[in-house]
C-alpha positions as CSV (number, residue, x, y, z in Angstrom):
1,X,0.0,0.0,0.0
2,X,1.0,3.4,-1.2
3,X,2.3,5.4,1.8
4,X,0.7,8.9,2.0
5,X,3.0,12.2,1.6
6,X,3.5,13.5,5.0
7,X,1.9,17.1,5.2
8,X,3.3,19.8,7.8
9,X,0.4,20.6,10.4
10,X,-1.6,23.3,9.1
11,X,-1.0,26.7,10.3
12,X,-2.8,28.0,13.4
13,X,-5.5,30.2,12.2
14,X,-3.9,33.9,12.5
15,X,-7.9,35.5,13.2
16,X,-7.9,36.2,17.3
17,X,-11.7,36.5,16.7
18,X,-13.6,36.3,13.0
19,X,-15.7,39.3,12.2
20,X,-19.4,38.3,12.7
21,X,-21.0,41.8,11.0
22,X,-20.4,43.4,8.1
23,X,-18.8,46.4,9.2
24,X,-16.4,44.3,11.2
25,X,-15.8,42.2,7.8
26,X,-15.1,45.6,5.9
27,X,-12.4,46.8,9.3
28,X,-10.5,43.7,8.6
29,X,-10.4,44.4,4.8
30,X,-9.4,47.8,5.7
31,X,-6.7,46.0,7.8
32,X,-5.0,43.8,5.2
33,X,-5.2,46.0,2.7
34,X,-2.9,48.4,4.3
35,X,-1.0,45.9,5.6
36,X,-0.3,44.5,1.8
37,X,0.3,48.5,0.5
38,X,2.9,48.6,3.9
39,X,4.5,45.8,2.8
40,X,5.0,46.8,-0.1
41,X,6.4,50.3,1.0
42,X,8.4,48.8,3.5
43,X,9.4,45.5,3.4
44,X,8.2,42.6,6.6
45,X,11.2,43.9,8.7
46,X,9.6,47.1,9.1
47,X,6.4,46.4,9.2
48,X,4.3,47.4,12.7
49,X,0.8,46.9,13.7
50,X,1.1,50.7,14.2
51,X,1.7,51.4,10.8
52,X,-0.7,49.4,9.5
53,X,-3.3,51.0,11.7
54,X,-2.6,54.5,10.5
55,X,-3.0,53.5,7.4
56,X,-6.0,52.1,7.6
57,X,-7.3,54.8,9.4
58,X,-8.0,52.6,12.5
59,X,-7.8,52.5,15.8
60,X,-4.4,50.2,16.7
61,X,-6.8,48.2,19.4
62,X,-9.1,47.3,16.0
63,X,-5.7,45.9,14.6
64,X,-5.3,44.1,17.9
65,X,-8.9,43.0,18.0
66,X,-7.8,40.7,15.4
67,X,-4.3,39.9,15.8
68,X,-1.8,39.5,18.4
69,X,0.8,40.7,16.3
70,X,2.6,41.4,13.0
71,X,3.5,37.6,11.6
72,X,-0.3,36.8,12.3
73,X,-1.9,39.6,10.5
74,X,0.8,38.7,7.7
75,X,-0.2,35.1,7.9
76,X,-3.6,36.3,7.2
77,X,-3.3,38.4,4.0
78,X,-1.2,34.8,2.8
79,X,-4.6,33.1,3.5
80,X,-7.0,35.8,1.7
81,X,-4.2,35.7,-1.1
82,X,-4.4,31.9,-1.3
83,X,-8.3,32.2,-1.7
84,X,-7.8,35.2,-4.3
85,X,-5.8,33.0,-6.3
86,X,-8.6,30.1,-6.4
87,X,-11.3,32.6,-6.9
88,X,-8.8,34.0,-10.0
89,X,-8.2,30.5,-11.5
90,X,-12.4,29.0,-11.2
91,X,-13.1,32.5,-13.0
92,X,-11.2,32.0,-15.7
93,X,-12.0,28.2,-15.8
94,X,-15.8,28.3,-15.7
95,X,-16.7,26.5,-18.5
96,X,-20.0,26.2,-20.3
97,X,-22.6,23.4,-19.8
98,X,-21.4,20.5,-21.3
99,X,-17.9,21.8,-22.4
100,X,-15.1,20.2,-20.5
101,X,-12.5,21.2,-19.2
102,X,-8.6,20.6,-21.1
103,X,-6.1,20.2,-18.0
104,X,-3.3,21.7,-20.3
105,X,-5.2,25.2,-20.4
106,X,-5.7,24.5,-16.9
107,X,-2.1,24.6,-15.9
108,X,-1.0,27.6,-18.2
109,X,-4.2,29.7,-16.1
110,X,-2.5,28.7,-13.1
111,X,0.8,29.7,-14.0
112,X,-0.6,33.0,-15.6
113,X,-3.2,34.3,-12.8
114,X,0.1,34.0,-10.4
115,X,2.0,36.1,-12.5
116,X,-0.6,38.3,-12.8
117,X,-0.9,38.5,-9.0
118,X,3.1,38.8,-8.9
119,X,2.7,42.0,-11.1
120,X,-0.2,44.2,-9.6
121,X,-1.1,42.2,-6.4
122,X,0.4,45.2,-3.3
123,X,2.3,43.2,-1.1
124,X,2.0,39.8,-3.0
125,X,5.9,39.9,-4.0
126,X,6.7,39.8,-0.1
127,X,4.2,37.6,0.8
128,X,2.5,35.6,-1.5
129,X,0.9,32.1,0.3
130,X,3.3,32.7,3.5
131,X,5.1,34.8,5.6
132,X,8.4,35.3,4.7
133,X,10.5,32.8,6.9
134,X,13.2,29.9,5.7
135,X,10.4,27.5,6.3
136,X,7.2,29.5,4.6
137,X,7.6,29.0,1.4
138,X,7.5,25.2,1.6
139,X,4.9,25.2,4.1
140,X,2.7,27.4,1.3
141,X,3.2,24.8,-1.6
142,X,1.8,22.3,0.3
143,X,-1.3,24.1,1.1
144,X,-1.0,25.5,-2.6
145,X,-0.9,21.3,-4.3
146,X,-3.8,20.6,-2.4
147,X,-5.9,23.2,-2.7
148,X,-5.1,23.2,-6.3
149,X,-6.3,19.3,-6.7
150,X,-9.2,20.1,-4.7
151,X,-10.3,22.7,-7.4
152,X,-9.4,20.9,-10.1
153,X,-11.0,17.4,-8.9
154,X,-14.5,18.0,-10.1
155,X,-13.9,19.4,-13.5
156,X,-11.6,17.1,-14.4
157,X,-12.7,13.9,-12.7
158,X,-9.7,13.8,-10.2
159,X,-9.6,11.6,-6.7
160,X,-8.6,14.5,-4.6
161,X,-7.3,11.7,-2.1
162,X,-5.5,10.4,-4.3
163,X,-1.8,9.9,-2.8
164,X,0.0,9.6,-5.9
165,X,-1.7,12.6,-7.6
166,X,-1.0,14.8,-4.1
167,X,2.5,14.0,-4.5
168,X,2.4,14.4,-8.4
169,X,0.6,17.9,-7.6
170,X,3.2,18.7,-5.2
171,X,5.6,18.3,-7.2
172,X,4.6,20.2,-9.7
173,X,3.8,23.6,-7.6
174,X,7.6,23.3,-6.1
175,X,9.0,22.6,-9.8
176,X,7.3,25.6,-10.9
177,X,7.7,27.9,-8.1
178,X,11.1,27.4,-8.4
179,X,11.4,28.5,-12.1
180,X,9.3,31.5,-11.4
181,X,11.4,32.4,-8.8
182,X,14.1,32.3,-11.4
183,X,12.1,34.4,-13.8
184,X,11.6,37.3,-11.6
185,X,15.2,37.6,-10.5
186,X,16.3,37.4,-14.1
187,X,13.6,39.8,-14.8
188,X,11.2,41.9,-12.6
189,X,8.7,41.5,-15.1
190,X,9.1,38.3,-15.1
191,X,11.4,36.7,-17.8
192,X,9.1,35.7,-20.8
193,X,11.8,32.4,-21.9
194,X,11.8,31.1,-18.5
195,X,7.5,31.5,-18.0
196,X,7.4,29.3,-21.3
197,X,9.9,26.7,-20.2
198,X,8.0,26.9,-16.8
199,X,4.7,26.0,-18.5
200,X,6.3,23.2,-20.8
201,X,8.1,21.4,-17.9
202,X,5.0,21.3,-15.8
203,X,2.4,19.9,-18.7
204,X,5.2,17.4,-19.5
205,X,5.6,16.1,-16.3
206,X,1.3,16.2,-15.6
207,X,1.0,14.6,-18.2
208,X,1.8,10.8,-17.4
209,X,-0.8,11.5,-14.7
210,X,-3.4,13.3,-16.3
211,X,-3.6,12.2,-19.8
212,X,-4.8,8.7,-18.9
213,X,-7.8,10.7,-16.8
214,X,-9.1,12.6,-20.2
């Protein structure tokens, strides 16, 4: 029997308390949203909860309402990120009635909606799907396969439990976050070669895996 992929324990959720009514929902936008425009400005180093509050034109005891400090309200704009980015990719992916879905066109909308994120998300160079921290980024392409399998499951008639697809998923995420990673170093744009090599080595490698599933 297949052995699954051991998965690092879920981060603890960041929220000290979740906003029940809507103006409390639209005081933590206000929050992260300033935080990501900080971020940008400033870098995580520098970042305060102060900071943040002044420019969300808040109270700092609202910021505290929320979180206990800076790593945890950063850890939460990852999170509404992460759920940006699915909302991005099911968008573009809706298909008609009837029409299914191509998993190759899937994979270059993934790639694409995190470059376009990359380019005109505030704060999303910093902090992506994690805080930055030596262990983050790994920690965020694990949440990042699986949430990724989970979307794509239904539409393309995927076993979301699947071990060997988790790992196969996995895989692919760190491959390609790797070579975008590359691409933005070698350009800040993002180098046009290395997205293109990026989107041929992941559909290559999918494709013992998802080809047999069409």
């Amino acid at each position: 029997m297949q052995q699954p992929t051991p998965r690092p324990a879920p981060p603890p959720a960041p929220l000290r308390c979740a906003p029940v009514q809507r103006r409390s929902a639209q005081r933590l936008a206000r929050i992260l949203d300033a935080c990501a425009e900080v971020l940008e400005e400033t870098g995580y180093e520098e970042l305060s909860t102060r900071a943040v509050a002044l420019r969300a034109g808040v109270p700092i005891g609202s910021v505290y309402r929320f979180f206990p400090n800076k790593r945890a309200m950063t850890e939460a704009l990852a999170r509404r990120n992460l759920d940006a980015y699915a909302d991005r990719i099911t968008t573009r992916l809706t298909m008609p009635e009837g029409v299914p879905l191509e998993w190759r066109r899937a994979m270059d909308v993934v790639v694409d909606e995190y470059l376009a994120m990359k380019r005109t998300v505030p704060g999303f160079a910093l902090v992506e799907f994690t805080v930055p921290a030596p262990t983050g980024p790994r920690q965020a392409n694990y949440l990042v396969a699986d949430r990724l399998l989970v979307l794509f499951a239904g539409p393309l008639g995927l076993d979301a439990a699947d071990e060997r697809l988790r790992t196969a998923f996995l895989v692919g995420v760190e491959t390609a976050d790797a070579l975008l990673q590359l691409a933005f170093r070698t350009d800040p744009a993002g180098d046009p070669a290395i997205v293109t090599e990026a989107k041929l080595l992941l559909r290559s490698y999918l494709a013992r895996y998802l080809d047999a599933r069409e």
